[in-house]
C-alpha positions in Angstrom: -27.7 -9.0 5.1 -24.5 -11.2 3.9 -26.1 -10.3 0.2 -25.6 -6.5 1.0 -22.1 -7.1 2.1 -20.8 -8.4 -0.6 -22.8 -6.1 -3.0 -20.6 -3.2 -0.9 -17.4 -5.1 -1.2 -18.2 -5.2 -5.3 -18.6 -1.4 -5.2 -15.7 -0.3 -3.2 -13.5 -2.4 -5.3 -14.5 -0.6 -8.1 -13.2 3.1 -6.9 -9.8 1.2 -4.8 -6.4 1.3 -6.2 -5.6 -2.1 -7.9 -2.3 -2.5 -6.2 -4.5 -3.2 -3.1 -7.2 -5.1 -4.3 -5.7 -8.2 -3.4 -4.4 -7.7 -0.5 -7.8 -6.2 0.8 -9.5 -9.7 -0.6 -6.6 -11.8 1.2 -6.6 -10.2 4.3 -10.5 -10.6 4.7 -10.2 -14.2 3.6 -7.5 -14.5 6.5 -10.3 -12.7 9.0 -13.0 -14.6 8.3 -12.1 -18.1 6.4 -14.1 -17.5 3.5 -13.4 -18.1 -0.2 -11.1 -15.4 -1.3 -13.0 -13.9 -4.7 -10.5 -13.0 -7.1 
């Protein structure tokens, strides 16, 4: 399920502006306290 999640996240961030790419990342690290992927 975790697998699928991230395989989403990898998508999506293909098609999102790059201005917010990092933000989106940061904010879900902040969230959750996971490792923030670059």
């Amino acid at each position: 399920m975790i697998i699928g999640g991230y395989v989403l996240v990898t998508v999506l961030t293909l098609f999102a502006p790059e201005e917010i790419v990092g933000v989106a990342y940061d904010s879900g690290g902040v969230t959750t306290s996971t490792i923030t992927l670059p």
